[in-house]
C-alpha positions as CSV (number, residue, x, y, z in Angstrom):
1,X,57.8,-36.0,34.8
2,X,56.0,-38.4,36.6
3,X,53.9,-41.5,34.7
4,X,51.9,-44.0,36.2
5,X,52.8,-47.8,35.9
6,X,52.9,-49.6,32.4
7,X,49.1,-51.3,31.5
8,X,49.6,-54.3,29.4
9,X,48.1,-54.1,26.0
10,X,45.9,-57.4,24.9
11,X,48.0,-59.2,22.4
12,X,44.9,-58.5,20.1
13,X,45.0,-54.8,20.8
14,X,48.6,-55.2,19.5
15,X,47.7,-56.7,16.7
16,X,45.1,-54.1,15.8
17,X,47.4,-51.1,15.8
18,X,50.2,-53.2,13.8
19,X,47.2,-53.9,11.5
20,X,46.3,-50.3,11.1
21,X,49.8,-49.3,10.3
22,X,50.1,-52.2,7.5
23,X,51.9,-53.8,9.4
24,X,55.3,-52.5,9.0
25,X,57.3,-50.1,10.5
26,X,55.9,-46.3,10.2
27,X,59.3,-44.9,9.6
28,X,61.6,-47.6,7.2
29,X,58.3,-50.2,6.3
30,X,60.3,-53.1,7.7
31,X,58.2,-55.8,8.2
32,X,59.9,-58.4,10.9
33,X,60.4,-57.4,14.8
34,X,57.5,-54.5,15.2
35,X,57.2,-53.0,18.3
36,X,54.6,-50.9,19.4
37,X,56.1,-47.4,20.3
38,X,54.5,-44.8,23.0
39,X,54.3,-41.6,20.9
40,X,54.3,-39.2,24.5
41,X,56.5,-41.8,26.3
42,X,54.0,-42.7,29.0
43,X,53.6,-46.3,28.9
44,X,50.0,-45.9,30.6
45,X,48.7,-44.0,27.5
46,X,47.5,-46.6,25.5
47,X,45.0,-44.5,23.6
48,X,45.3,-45.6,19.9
49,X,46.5,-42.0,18.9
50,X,49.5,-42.4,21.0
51,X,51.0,-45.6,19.5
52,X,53.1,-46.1,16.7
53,X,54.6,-49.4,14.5
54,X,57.9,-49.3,14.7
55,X,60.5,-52.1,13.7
56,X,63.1,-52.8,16.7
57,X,66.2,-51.2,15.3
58,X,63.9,-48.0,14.4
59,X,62.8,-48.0,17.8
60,X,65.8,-48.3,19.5
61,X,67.1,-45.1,17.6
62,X,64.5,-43.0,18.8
63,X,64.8,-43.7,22.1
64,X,68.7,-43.7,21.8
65,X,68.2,-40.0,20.1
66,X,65.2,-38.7,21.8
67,X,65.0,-40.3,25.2
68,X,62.1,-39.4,26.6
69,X,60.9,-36.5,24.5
70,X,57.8,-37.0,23.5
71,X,57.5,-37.2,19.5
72,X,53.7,-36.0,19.0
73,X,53.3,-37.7,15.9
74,X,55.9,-40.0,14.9
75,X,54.3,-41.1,11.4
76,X,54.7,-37.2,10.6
77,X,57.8,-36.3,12.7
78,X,60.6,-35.2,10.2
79,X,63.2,-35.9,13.1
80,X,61.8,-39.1,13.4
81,X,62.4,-39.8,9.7
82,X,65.5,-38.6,9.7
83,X,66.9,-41.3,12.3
84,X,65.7,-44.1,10.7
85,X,66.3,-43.8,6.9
């Protein structure tokens, strides 16, 4: 699978999506060292729908687990969940 380059997200475009998802991590609510995950692991998506909160140690695991899978919706992924509770 071939994906285009990484575009940089605005550090107030980050902020937004950590706002929208309280921010906290979608998948343990931890609230220190969010990350902004890629839902279809294409790092050139940056459509709001395809990103996710997710604390560091939560996003780690899915990567760890998953690779590059994409999870379509991580908030409502019961795999997801799995990893990180």
């Amino acid at each position: 699978m071939y994906y285009r380059l990484r575009i940089n997200m605005s550090l107030g475009f980050r902020r937004d999506i950590k706002n929208r998802d309280n921010n906290q991590c979608l998948l343990c609510d931890r609230t220190k060292n969010l990350h902004i995950h890629h839902c279809d692991n294409n790092p050139a998506n940056n459509s709001e729908d395809n990103l996710a909160t997710l604390c560091g140690k939560c996003h780690y695991r899915i990567h760890r687990k998953y690779g590059k899978e994409p999870l379509s919706d991580i908030r409502y992924n019961p795999r997801a969940w799995y990893l990180c509770r």
